[in-house]
N, C-alpha and C positions, 0 to 999 in steps of 0.2 A: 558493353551491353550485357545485360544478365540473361543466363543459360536460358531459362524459360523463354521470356521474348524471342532470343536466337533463334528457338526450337517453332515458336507459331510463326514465327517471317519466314521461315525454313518448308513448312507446311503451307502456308500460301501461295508461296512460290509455286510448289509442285502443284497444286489447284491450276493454278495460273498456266502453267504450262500444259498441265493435261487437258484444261477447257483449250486455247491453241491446237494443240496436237488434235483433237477429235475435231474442231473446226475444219483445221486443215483437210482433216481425213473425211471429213463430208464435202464439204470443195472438191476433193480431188473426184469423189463416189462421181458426184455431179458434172464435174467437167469431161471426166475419161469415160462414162458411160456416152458422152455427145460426140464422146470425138475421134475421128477415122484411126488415132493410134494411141488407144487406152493404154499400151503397157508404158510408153513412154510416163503418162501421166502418172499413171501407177508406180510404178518404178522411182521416179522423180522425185513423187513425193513424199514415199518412205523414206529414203535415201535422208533428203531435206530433215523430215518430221525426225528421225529417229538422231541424225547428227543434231539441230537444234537442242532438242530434249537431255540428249549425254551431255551436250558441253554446258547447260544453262544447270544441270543440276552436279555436274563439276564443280563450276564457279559456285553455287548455293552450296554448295558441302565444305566446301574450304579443307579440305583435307580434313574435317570429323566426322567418322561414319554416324555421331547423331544427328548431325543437321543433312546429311544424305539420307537417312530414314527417314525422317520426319516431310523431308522434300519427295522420296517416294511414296510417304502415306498420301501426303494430297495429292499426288499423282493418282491415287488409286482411287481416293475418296471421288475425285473428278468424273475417273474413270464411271462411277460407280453411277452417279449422277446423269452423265450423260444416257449410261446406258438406259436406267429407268425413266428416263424423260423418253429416251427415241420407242422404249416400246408400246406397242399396240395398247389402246385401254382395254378391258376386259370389263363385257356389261354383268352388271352385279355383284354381289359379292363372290361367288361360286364359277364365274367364268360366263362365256355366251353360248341360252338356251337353244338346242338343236330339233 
């Protein structure tokens, strides 16, 4: 498989996993806020999210720190995305009139 390829399958991945992991992390927001022992949930799920995430982008690196870059860029890119989707709109261009 040629480097480049390597590098965007390497980069999806990390996408792939960082949409999962912020799933996850909104499931958990959702379910531990409802329920009599949040830190359990809380607790649970970072534990879960953070092990899933190291060993999936173990395996995506293959021992080359560039397909381990390339797998935390989409992880950020994800990251990135998520966040701009979850935040509040803002009416108009300049923010909301007070």
């Amino acid at each position: 498989m040629s480097e480049i390829l390597t590098l965007i399958l390497a980069t999806a991945a990390g996408m792939g996993m960082g949409a999962l992991f912020f799933a996850g992390l909104r499931y958990t927001v959702e379910r531990g806020l409802a329920s009599p022992r949040p830190a359990l949930w809380f607790l649970g799920s970072m534990l879960l999210r953070v092990g899933l995430v190291t060993f999936g982008m173990y395996v995506v690196g293959g021992g080359r720190w560039q397909a381990l870059l390339a797998c935390l860029l989409g992880f950020v890119v994800a990251r990135e995305l998520v966040t701009r989707r979850a935040r509040p709109r803002l009416e108009g261009r300049h923010g909301p009139h007070t």
